[in-house]
Each structure stands twice: as C-alpha cells, then as structure tokens.
Backbone bond lengths (Angstrom), bond angles and torsions (degrees), N, CA, C in turn:
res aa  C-N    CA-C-N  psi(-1)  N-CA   C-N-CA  omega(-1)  CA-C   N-CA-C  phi
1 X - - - 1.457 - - 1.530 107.89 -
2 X 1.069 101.00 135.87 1.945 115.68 177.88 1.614 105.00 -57.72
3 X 1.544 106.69 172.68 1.351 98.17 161.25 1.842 107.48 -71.98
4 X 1.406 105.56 -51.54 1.542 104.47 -173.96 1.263 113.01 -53.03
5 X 1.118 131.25 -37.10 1.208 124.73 -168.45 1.587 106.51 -84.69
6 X 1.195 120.33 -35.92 2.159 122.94 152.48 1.852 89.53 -41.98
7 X 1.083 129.82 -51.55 1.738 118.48 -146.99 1.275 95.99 -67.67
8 X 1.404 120.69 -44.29 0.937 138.66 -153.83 1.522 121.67 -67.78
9 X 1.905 101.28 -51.16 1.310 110.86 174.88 1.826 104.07 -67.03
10 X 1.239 115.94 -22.16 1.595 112.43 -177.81 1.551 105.51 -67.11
11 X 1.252 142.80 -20.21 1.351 132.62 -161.44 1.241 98.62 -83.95
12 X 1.496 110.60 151.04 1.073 112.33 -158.17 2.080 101.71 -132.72
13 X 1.286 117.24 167.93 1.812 105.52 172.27 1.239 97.99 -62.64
14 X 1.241 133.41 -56.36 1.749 110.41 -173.94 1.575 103.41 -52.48
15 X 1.174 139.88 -65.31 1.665 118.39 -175.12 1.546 126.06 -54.33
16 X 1.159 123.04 -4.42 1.777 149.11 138.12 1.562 99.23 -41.22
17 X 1.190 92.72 -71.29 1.822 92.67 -132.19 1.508 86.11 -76.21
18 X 1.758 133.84 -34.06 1.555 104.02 -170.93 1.591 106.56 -70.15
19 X 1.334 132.85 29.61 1.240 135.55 -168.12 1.655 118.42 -128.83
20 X 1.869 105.87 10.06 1.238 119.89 -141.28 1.952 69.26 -84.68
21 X 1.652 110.78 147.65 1.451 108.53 162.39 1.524 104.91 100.13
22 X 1.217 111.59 -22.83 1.444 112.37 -176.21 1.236 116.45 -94.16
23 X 1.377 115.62 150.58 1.509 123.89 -168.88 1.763 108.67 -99.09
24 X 1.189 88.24 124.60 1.998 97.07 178.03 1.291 90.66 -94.01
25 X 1.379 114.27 143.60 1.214 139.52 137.95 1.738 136.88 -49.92
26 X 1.243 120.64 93.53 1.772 117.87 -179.85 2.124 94.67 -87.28
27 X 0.884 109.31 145.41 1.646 110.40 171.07 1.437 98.63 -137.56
28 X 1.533 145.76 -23.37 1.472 158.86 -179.22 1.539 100.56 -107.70
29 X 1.434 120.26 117.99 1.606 122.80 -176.55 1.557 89.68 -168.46
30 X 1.812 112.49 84.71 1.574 98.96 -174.73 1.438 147.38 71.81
31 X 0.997 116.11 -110.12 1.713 125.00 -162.83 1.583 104.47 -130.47
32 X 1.525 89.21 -28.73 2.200 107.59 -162.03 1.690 79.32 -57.82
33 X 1.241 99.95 156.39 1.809 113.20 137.56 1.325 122.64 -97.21
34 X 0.771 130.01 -178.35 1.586 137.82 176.94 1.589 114.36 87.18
35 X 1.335 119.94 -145.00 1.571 111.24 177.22 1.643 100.69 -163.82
36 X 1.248 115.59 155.50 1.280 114.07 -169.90 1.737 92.69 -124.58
37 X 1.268 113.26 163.30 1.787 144.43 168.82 1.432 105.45 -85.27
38 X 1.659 128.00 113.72 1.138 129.10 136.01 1.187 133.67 -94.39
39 X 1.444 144.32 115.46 2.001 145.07 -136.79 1.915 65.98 -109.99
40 X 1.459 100.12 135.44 1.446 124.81 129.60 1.384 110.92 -59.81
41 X 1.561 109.80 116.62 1.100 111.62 146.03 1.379 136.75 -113.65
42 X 1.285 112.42 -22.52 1.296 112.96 179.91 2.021 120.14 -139.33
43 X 1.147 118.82 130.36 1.249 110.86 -175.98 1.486 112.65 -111.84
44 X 1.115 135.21 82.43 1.448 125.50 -173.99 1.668 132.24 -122.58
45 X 1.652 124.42 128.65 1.352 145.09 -142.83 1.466 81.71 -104.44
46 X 1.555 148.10 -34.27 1.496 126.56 -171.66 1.346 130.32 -52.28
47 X 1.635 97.68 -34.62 1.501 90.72 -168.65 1.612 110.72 -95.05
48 X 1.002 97.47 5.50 2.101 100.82 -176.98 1.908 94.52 -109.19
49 X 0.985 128.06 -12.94 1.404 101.04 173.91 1.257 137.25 -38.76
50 X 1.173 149.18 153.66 1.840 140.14 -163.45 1.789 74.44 -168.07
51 X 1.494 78.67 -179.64 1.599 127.79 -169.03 1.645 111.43 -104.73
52 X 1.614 110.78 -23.47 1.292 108.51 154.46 0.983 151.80 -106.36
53 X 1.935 131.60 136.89 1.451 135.91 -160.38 1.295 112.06 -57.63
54 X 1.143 117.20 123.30 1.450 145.46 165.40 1.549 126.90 -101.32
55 X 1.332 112.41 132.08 1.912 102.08 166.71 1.849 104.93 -48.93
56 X 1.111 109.64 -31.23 1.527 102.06 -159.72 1.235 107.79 -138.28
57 X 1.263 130.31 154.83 1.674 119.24 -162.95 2.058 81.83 -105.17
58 X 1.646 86.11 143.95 1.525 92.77 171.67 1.230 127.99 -68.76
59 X 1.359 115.40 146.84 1.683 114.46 174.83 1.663 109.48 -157.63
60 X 1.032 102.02 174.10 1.653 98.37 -170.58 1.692 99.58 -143.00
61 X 1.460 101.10 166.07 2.162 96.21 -176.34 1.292 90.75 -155.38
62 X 1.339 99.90 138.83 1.691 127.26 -162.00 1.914 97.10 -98.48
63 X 1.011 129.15 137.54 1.221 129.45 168.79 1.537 124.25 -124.94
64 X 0.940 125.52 152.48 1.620 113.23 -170.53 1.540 88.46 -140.12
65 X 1.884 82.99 134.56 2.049 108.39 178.37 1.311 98.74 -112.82
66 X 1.350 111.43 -148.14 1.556 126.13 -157.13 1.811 77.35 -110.46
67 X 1.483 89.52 170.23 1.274 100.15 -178.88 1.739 116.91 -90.65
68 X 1.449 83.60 -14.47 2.128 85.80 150.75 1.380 106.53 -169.44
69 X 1.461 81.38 148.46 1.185 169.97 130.80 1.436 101.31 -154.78
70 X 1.413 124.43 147.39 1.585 107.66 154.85 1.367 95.65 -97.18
71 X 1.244 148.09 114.32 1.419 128.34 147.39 1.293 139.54 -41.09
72 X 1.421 128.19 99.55 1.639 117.28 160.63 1.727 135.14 -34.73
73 X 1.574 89.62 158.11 1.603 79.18 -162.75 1.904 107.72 -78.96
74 X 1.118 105.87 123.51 1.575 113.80 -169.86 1.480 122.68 -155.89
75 X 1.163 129.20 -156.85 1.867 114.53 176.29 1.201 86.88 -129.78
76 X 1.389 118.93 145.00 1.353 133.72 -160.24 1.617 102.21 -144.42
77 X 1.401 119.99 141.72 1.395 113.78 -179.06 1.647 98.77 -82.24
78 X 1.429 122.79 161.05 1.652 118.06 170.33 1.566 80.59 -152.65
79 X 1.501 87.92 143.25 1.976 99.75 160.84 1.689 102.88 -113.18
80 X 1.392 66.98 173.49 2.187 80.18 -176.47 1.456 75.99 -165.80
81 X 1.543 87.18 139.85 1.556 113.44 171.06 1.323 110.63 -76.93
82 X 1.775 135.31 -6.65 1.173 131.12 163.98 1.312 106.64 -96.62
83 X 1.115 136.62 -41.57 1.519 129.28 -165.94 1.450 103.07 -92.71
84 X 1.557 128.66 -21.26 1.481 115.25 -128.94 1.025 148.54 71.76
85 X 1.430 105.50 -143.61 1.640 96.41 179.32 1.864 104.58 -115.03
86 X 1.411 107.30 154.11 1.178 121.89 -176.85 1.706 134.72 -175.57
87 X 1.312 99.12 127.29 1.331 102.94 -171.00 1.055 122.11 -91.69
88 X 1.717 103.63 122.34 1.593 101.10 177.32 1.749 113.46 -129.92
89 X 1.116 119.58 171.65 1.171 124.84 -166.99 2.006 98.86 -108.03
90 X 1.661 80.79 113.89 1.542 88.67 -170.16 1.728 119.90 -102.75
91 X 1.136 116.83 134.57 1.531 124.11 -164.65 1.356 111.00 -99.43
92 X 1.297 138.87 124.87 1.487 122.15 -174.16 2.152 104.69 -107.19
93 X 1.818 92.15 113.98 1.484 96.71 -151.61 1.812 87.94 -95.72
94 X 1.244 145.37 -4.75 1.296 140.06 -156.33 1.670 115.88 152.26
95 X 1.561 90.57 164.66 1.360 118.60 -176.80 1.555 121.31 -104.02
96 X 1.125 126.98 131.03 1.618 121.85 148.00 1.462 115.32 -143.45
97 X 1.177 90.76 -166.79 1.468 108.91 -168.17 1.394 109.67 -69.76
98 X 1.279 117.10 -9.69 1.708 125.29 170.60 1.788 106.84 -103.00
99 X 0.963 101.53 -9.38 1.954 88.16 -161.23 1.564 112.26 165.90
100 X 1.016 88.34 159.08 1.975 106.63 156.73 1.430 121.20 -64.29
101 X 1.057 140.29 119.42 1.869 131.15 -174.86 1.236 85.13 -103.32
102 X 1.705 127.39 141.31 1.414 162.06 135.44 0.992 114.90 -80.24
103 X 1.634 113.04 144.92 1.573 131.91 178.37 1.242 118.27 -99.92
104 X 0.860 153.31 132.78 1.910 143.40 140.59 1.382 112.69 -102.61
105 X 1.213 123.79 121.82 1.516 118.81 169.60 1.438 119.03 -118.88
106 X 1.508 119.54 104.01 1.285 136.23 161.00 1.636 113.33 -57.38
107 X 1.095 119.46 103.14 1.421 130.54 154.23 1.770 134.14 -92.47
C-alpha cells in the first residue's frame, strides 16, 4: 500500500463532513485544460452499513460540478484546502438544475 492510498484508507465521515460546503479542486478532467469546482455536498454512513468489521465504518460523499463537463466514471485527483489532495474514484449519479452529482464510496 502507497502512502496515499494508507492516507486515504485513514479518512474517515467525520473528516468528510467538517468539509461539507467546500469546494475541491479537479485540475486533470481528460483532454480539457483548465480545472473545474466540485462543492461537497453530502457525506452519508446509512446506506453502506453491513454486519461486517471494518477499520472504518463505510460512507460515501456526493459532490456537485458544473453541468459540463460531464465527467466519466474514473479516479480523478481533487484538492481541498482541508484534506489536501486526494484521489478518488468518481461516479456520475445525476442531473439537476444546478449540476452533475458525483459519488465516492469509502468502504
């Protein structure tokens, strides 16, 4: 295991959630140049609960981009001025009238 990928498995929903509102940084999205804003919006442990022991209880965090680019589903670097930098593998779950919503799922 990498160091990042040790950092990575250490984060936990509390290091999510004091981050709920904040904008990650994408700078790698393809072919484009430039970099796009994904807002944390949501960090949530209900729907991944199980019956088996884990270092870390599962949770997953929803992010919302612009309504284009759509991003494919892939691992993408994002910074945050609280966490840093970190790669996660992002899922594109829906549309609205604000944006694209992204997945991350911590297991």
């Amino acid at each position: 295991m990498t160091a990042d990928s040790a950092r990575l498995a250490a984060l936990t929903h509390d290091d999510f959630a004091r981050c709920l509102g904040e904008r990650f940084r994408l700078t790698q999205h393809g072919d484009t140049a430039g970099s796009l804003e994904l807002e944390l919006l949501r960090v949530d442990a209900s729907a991944l609960r199980d019956r088996v022991p884990r270092a870390r209880s599962p949770f997953s965090t929803v992010f919302l981009g612009p309504a284009e680019p759509v991003l494919a589903q892939r691992i993408y670097p994002l910074e945050s001025a609280t966490l840093g930098r970190l790669d996660l593998f992002l899922v594109p779950i829906g549309r609205d009238e604000r944006g694209i919503r992204y997945e991350a799922v911590f297991a």
